[in-house]
LUMMARKE-176912 format. One record per residue: x, y, z of N, C-alpha, C, O in turn. Coordinates in steps of 0.05 Angstrom, whole numbers, padded with zeros to 5 digits, always signed. Layout:
XYZXYZXYZXYZ...
//
This chain:
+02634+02012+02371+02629+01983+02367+02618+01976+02339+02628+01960+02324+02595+01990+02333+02589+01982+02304+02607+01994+02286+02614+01979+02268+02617+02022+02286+02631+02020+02266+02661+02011+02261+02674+02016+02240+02672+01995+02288+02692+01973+02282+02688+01950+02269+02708+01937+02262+02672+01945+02267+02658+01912+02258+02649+01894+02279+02642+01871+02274+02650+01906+02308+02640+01880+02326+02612+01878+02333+02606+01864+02352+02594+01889+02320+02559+01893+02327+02552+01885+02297+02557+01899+02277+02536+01853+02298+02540+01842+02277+02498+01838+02277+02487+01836+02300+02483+01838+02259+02458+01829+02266+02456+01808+02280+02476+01793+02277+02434+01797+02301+02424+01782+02306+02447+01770+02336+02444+01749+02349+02462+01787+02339+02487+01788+02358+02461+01792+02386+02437+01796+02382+02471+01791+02410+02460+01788+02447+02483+01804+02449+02504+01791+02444+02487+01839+02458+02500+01847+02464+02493+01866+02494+02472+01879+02499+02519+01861+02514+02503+01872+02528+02527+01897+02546+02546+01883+02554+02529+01911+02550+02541+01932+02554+02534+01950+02588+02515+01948+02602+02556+01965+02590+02557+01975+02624+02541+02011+02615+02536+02028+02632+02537+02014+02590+02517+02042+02592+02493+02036+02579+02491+02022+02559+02475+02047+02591+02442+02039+02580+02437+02046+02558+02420+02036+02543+02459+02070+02553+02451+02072+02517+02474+02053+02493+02484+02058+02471+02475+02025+02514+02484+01995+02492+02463+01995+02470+02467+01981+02450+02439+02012+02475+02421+01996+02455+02410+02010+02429+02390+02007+02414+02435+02027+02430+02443+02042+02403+02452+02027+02384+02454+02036+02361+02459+01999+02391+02469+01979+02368+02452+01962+02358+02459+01945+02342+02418+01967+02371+02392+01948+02359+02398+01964+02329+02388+01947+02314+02406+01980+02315+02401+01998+02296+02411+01977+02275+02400+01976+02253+02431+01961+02281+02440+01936+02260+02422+01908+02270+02431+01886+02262+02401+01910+02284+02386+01883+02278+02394+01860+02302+02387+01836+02301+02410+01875+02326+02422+01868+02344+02401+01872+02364+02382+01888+02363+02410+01850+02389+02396+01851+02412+02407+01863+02434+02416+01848+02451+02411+01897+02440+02439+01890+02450+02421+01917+02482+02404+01934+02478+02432+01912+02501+02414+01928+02528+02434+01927+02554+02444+01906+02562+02435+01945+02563+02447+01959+02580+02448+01940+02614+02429+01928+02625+02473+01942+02621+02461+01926+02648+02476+01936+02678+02490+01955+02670+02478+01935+02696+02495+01944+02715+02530+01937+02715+02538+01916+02706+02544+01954+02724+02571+01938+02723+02580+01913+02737+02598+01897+02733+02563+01916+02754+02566+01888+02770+02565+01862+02753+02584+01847+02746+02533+01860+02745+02518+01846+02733+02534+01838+02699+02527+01817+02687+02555+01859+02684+02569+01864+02668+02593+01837+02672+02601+01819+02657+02597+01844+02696+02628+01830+02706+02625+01810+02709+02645+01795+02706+02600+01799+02716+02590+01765+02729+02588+01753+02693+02597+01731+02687+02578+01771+02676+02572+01759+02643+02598+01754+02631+02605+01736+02615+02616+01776+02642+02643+01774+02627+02659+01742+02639+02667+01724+02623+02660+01742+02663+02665+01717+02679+02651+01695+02667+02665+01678+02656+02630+01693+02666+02617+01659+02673+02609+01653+02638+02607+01631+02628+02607+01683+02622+02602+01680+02599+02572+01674+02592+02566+01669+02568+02552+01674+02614+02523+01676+02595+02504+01701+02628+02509+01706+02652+02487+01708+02613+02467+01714+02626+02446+01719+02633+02432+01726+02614+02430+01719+02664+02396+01715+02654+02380+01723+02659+02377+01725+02683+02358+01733+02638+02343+01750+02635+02318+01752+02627+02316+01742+02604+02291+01762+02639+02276+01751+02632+02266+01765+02593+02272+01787+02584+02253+01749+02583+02245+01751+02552+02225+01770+02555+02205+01768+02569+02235+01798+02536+02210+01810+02535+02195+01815+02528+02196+01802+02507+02169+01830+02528+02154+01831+02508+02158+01852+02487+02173+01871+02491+02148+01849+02468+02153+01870+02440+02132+01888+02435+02109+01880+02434+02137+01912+02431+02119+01934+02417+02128+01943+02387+02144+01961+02382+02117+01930+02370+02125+01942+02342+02107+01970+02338+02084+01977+02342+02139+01985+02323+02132+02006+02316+02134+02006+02283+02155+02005+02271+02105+02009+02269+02110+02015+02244+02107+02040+02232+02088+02056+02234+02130+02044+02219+02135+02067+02208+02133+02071+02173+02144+02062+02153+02113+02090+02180+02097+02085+02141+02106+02113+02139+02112+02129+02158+02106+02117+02101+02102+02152+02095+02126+02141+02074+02133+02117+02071+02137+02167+02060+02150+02164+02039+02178+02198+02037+02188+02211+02020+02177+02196+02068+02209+02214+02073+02197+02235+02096+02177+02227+02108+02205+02255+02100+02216+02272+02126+02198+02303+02106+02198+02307+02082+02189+02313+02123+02191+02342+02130+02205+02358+02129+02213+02360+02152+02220+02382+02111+02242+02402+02117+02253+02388+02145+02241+02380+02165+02286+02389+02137+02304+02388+02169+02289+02369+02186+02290+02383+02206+02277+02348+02192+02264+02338+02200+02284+02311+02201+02300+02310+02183+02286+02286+02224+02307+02270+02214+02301+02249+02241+02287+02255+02260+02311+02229+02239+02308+02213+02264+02302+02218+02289+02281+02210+02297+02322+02233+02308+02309+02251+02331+02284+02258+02327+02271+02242+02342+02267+02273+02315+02253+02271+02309+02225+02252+02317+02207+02260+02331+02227+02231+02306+02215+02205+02308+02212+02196+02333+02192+02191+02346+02246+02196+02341+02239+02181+02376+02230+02204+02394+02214+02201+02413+02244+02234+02388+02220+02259+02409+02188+02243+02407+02176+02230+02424+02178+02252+02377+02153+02247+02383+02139+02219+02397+02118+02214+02410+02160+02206+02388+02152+02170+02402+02154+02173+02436+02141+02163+02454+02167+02184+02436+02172+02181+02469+02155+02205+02479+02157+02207+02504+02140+02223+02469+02134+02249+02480+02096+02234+02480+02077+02244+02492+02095+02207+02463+02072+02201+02453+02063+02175+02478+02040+02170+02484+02084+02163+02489+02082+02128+02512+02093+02143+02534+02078+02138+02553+02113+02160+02542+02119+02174+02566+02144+02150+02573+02144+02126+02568+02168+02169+02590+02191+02156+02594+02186+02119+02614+02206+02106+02621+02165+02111+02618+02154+02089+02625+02141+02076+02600+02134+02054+02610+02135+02075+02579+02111+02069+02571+02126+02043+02545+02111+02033+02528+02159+02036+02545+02164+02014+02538+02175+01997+02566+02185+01975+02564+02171+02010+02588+02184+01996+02599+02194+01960+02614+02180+01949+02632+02221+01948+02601+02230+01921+02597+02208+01912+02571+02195+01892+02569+02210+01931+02557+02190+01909+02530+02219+01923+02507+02233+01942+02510+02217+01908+02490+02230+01921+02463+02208+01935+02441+02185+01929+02433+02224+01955+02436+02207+01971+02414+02221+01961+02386+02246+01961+02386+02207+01953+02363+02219+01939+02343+02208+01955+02324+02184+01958+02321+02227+01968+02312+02224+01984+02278+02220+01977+02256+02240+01974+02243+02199+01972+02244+02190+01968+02212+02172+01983+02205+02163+02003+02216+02166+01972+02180+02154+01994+02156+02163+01996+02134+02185+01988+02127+02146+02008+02120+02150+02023+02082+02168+02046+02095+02183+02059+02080+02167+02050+02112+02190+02083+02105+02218+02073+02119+02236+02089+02126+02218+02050+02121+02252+02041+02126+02273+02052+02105+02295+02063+02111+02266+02048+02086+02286+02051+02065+02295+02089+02062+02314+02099+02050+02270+02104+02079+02283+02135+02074+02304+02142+02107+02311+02165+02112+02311+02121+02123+02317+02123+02148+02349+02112+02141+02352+02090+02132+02369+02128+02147+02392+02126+02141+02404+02122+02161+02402+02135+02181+02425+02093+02155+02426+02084+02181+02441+02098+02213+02435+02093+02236+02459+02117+02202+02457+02152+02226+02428+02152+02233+02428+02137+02252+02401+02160+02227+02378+02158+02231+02368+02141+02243+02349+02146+02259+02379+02111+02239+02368+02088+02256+02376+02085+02287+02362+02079+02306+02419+02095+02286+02427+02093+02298+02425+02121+02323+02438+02121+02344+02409+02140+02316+02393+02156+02332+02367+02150+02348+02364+02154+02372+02355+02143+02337+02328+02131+02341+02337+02100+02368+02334+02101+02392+02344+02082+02355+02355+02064+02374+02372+02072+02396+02369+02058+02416+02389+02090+02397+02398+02098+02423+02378+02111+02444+02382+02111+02468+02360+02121+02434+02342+02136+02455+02313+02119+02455+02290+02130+02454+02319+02093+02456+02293+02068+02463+02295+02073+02490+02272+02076+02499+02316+02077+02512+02317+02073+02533+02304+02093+02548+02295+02086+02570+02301+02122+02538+02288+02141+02543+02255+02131+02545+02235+02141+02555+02259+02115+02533+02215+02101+02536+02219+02086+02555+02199+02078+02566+02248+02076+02568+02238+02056+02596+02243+02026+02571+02235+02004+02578+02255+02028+02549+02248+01994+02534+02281+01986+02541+02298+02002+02549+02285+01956+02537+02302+01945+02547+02319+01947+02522+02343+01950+02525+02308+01946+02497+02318+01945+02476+02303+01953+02448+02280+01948+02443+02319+01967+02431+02300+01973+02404+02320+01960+02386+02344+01958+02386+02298+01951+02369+02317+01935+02341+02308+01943+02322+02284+01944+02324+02316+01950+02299+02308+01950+02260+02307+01928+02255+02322+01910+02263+02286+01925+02237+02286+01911+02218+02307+01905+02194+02302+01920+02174+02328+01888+02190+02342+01887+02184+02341+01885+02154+02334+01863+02146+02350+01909+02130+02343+01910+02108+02376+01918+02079+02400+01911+02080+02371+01923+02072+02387+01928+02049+02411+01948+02064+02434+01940+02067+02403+01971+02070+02417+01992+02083+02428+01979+02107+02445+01995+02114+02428+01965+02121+02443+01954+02146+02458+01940+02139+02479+01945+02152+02462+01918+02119+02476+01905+02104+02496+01912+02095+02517+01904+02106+02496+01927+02073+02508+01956+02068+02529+01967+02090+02554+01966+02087+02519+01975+02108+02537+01979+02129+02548+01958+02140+02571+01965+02143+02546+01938+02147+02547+01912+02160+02572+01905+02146+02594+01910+02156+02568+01895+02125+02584+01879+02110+02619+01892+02097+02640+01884+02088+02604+01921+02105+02635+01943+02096+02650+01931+02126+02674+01928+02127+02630+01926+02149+02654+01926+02168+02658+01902+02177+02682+01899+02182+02644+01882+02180+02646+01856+02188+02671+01845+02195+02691+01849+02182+02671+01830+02218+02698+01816+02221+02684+01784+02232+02696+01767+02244+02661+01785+02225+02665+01754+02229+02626+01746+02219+02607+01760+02217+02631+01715+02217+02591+01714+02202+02572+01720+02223+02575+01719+02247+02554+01727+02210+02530+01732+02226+02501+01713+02214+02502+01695+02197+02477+01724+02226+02465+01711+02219+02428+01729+02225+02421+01736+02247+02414+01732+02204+02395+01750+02203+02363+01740+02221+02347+01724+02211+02359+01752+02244+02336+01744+02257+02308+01766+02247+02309+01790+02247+02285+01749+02238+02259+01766+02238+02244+01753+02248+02245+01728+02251+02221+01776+02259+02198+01769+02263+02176+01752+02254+02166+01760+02234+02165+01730+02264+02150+01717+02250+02129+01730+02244+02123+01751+02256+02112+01718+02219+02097+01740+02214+02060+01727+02227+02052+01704+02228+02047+01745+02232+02028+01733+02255+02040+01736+02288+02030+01730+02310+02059+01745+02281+02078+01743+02320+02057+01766+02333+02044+01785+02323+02059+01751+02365+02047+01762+02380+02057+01789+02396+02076+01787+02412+02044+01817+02391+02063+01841+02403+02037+01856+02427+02013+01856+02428+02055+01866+02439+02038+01874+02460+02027+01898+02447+02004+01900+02452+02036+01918+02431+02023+01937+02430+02038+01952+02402+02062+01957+02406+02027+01959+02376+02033+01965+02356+02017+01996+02354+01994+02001+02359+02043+02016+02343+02042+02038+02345+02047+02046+02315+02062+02032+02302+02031+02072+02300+02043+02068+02276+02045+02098+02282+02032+02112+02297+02066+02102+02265+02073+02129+02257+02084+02137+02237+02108+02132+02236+02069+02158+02210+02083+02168+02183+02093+02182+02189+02086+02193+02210+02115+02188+02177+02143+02199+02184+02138+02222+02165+02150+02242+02173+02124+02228+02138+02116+02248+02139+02096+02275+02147+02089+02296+02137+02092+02260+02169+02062+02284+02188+02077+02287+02215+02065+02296+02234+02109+02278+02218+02128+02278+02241+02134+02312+02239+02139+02320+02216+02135+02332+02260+02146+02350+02258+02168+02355+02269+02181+02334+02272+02177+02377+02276+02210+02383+02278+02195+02376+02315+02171+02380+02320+02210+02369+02330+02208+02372+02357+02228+02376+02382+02249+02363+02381+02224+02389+02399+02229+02395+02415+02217+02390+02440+02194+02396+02444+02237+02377+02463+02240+02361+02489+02251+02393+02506+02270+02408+02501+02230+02396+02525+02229+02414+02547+02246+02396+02566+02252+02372+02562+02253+02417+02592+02250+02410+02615+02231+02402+02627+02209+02413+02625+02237+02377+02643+02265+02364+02652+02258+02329+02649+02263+02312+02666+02245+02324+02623+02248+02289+02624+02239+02302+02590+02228+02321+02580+02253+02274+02583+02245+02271+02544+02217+02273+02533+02207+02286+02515+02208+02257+02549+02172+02265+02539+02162+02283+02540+02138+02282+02534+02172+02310+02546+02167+02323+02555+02163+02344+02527+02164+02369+02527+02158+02329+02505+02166+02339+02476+02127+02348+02460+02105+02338+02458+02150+02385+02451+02124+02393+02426+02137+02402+02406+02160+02410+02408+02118+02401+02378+02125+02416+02361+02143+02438+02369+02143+02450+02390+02161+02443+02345+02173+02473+02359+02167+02496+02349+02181+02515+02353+02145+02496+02334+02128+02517+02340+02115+02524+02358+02108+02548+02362+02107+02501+02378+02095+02508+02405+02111+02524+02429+02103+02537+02449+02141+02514+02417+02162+02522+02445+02154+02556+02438+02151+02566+02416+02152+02571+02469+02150+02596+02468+02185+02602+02472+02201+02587+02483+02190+02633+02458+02212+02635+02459+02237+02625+02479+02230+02619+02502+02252+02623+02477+02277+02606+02497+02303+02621+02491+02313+02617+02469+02315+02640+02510+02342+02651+02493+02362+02632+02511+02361+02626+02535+02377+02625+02494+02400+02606+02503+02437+02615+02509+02451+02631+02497+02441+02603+02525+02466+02598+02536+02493+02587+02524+02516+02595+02519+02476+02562+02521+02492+02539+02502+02488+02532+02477+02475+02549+02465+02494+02517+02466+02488+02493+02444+02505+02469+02436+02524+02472+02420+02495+02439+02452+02509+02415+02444+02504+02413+02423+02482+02422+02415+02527+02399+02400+02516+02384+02374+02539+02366+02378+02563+02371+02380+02523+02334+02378+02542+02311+02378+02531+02295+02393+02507+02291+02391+02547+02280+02412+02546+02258+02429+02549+02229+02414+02561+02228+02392+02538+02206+02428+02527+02184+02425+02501+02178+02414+02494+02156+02406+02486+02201+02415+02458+02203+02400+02459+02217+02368+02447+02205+02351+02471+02239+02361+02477+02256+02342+02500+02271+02342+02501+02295+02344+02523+02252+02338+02553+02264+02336+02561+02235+02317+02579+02219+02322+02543+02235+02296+02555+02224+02272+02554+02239+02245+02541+02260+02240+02570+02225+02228+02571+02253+02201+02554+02262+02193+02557+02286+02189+02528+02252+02185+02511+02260+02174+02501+02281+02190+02493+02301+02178+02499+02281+02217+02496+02301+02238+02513+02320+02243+02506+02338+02259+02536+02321+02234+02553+02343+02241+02553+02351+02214+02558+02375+02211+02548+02338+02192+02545+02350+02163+02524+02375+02150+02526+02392+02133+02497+02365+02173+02470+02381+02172+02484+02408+02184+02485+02430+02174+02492+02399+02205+02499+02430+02231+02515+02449+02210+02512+02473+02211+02533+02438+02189+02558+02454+02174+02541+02460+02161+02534+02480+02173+02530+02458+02145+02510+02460+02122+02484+02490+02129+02478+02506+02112+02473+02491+02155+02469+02514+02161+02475+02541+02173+02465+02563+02173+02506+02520+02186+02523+02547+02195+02539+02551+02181+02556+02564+02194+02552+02546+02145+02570+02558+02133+02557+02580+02124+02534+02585+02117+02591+02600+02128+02581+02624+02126+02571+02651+02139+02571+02675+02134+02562+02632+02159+02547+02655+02183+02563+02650+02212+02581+02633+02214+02554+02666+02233+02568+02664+02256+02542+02656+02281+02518+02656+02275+02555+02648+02312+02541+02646+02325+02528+02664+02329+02531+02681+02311+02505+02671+02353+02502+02691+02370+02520+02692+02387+02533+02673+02394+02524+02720+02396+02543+02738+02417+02532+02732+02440+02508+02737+02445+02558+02714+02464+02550+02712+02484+02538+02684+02477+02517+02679+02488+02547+02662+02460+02519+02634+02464+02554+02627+02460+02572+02639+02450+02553+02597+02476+02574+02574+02464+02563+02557+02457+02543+02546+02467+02581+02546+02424+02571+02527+02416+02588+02502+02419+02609+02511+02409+02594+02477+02426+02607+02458+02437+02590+02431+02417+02570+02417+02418+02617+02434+02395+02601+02403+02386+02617+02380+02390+02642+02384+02389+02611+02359+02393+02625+02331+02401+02620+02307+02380+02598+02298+02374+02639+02301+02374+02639+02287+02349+02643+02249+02361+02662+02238+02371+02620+02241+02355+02616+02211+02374+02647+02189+02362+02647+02164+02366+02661+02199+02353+02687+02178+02349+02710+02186+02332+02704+02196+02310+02738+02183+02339+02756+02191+02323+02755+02183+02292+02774+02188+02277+02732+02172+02286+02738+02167+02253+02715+02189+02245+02720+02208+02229+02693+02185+02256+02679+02212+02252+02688+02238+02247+02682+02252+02228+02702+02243+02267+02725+02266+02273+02742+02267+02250+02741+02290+02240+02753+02257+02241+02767+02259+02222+02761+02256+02193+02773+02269+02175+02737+02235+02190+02721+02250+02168+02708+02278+02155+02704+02288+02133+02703+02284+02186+02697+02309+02179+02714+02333+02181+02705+02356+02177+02740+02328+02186+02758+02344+02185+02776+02340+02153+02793+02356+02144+02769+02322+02145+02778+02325+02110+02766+02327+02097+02773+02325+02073+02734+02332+02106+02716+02341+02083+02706+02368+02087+02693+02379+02069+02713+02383+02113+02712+02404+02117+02697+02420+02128+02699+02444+02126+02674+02402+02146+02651+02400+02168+02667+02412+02187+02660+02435+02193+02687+02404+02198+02699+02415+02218+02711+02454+02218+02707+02473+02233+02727+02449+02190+02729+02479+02194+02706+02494+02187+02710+02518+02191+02680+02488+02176+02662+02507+02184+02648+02503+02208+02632+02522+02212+02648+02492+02220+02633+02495+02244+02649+02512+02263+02637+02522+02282+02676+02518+02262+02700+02529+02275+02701+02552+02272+02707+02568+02290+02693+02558+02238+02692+02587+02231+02668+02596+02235+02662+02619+02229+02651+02582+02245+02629+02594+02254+02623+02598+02277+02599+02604+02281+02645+02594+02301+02651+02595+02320+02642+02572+02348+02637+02577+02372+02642+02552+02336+02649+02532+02349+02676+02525+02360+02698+02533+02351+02668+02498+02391+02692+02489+02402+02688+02470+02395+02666+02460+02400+02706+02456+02382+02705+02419+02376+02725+02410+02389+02749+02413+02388+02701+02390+02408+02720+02367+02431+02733+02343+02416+02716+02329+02404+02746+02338+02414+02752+02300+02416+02727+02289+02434+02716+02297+02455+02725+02260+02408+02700+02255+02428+02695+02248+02457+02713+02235+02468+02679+02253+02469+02666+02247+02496+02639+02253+02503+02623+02268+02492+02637+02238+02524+02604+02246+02532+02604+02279+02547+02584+02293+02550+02629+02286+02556+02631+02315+02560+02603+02317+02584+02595+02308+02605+02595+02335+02563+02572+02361+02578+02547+02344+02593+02534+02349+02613+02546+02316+02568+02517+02313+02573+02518+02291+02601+02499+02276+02605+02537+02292+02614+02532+02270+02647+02547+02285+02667+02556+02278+02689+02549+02319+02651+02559+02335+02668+02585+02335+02678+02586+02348+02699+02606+02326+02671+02630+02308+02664+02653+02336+02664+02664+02345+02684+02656+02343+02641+02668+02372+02648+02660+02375+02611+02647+02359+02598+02673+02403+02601+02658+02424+02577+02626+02432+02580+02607+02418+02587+02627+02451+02574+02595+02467+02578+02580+02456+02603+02557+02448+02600+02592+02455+02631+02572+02453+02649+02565+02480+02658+02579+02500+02663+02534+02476+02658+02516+02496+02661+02520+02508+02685+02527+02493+02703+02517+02530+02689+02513+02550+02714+02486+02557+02719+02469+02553+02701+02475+02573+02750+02452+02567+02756+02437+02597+02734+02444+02619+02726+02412+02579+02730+02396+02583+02705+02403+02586+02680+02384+02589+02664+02419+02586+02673+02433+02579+02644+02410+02561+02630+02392+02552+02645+02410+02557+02609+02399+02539+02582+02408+02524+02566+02425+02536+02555+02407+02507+02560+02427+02497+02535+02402+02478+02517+02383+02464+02524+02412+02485+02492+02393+02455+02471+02423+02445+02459+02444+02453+02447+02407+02421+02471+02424+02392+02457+02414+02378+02449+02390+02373+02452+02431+02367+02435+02422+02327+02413+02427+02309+02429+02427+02286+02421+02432+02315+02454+02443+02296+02475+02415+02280+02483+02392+02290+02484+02421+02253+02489+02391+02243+02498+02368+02248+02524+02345+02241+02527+02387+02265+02539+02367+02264+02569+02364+02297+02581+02379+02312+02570+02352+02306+02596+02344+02328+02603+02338+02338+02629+02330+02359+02638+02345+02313+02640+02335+02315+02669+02352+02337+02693+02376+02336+02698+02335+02354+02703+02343+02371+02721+02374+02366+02728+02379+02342+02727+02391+02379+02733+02423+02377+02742+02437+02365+02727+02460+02361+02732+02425+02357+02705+02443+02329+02685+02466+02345+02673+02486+02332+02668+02463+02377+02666+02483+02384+02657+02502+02397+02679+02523+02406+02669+02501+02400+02702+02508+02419+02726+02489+02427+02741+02476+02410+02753+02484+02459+02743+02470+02466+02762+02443+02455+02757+02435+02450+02734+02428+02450+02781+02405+02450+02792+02387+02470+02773+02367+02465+02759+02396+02485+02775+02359+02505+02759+02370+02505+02736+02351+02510+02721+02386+02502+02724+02395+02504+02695+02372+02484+02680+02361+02469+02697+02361+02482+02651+02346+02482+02633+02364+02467+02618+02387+02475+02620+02361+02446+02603+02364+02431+02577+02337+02425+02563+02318+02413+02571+02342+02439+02538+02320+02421+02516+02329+02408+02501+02354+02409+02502+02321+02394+02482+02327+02360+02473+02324+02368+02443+02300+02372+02439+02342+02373+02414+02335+02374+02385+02350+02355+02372+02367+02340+02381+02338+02358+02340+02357+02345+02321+02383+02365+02316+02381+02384+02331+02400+02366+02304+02424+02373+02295+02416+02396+02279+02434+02412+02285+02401+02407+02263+02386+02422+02246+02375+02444+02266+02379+02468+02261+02359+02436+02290+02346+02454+02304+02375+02474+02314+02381+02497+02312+02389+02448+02324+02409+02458+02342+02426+02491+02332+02430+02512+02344+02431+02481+02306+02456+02497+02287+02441+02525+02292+02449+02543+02306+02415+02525+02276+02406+02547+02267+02395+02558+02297+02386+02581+02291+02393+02556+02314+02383+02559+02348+02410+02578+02354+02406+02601+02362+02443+02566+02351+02463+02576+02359+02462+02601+02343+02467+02623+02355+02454+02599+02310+02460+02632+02307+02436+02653+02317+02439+02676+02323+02413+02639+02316+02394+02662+02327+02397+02665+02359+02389+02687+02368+02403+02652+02372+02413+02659+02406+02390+02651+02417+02391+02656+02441+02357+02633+02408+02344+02621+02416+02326+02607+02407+02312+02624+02395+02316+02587+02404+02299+02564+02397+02284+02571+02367+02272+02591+02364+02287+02558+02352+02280+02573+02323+02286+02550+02310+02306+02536+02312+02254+02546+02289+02256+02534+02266+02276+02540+02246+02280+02563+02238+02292+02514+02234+02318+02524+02215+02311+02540+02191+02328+02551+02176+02275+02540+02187+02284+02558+02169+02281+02583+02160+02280+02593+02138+02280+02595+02194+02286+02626+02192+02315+02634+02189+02320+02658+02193+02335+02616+02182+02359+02625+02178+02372+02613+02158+02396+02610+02157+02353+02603+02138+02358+02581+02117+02345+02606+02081+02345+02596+02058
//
């Protein structure tokens, strides 16, 4: 949707998967609703809801941590309010460190608002959204902010450089520590992609630490590239054939693994770390099987060591 041109700022978008609100990342209002409730909006053309309240999140500091990147941000955000703790409020993004958050970065971060229980997360709409915006546009828009003095229920700040690399345990997202805390984990799997982190810049990081080297023996790596232009970007710049020669399977995109759907469903006690947004018991297949939750960076360098590892023991 956004990168066709139809997710325009300041747009009421509202969509049949809860992660619609991966498109707050352009300044949009956009949140997830039942199919039912979808079909009555498509029909009658409006719908109603109550107004929610807002939690701004300000985000200060002046860049990232080694490998460190959006995921990141919303682990610790959500590992910090608990998968309730936006719940029906919007979480709204500003700050001095907007300008180091690339909008892949934003559009990570905003897809996993819903993981806090929020109805919707939006950016602050700045130079870099524009930027994107205006390359795709197919029709005018129009820029909404916050008044200033506005009334928020609850303002959270967080520098993005004291953010560490993190990692989401079993079996819910908050469930997130440093990953120096994770005690060893030898793995099964490894997602890189989705709707959360299967955009270029994310499949660019993964190439970038696995050119050159190979998986671990016995791990599959399964990356999913969130759209055929993605896909194909990175197949003429050449993301693709290293991730291939490094012994990856690359799907055409889909949500695949992560709604348990078919590719990499888990068997009983298996493991997997993914960029995928959720973790909940059976989500990938079996019942006792394990998902943990990384950025794209954790993920790569995790597949060649065969278990949970800072990227830069293989960097």
């Amino acid at each position: 949707m956004p990168e066709q041109g139809f997710v325009m700022p300041g747009d009421l978008i509202l969509g049949a998967d809860s992660h619609t609100c991966t498109y707050g990342a352009l300044g949009a209002f956009s949140t997830g609703i039942g199919s039912t409730d979808l079909a009555v909006a498509m029909k009658q053309g409006e719908v109603w809801m109550r107004v929610p309240e807002t939690i701004k999140v300000q985000l200060t500091g002046n860049g990232f941590q080694d490998w460190v990147s959006g995921k990141d941000i919303i682990l610790f955000l959500i590992s910090k309010i608990g998968v309730e703790g936006a719940r029906y409020k919007v979480l709204e993004f500003d700050g001095d460190a907007l300008p180091y958050l690339s909008i892949d970065n934003r559009f990570t971060i905003a897809n996993m608002t819903i993981e806090a229980g929020a109805k919707a997360g939006i950016f602050k709409v700045d130079q870099i959204t524009m930027d994107y915006v205006n390359a795709r546009k197919k029709k005018d828009y129009k820029v909404f902010y916050s008044d200033k003095g506005a009334n928020y229920c609850d303002i959270i700040n967080i520098n993005i450089n004291e953010v560490p690399l993190y990692v989401a345990r079993p079996h819910s997202p908050d469930n997130g520590v440093p990953i120096d805390e994770v005690p060893e984990v030898i793995l099964d799997q490894v997602v890189i992609g989705s709707c959360t982190n299967g955009r270029e810049e994310d499949l660019s990081i993964a190439a970038k630490i696995l050119k050159r080297k190979k998986i671990a023996k016995n791990l599959r790596l399964i990356v999913l590239p969130g759209t055929q232009e993605i896909y194909l970007k990175c197949l003429r710049n050449g993301v693709i054939e290293t991730l291939i020669e490094a012994g990856a399977a690359v799907s055409t995109p889909t949500c695949g693994p992560c709604v348990g759907a078919h590719m990499g469903i888990l068997g009983s006690g298996e493991k997997v770390l993914a960029t995928t947004n959720r973790n909940f018991a059976g989500r990938m297949g079996h019942p006792t099987s394990e998902i943990y939750l990384s950025n794209p960076a954790v993920a790569a360098a995790s597949a060649i060591a065969g278990k949970i590892i800072n990227p830069r023991e293989v960097m």
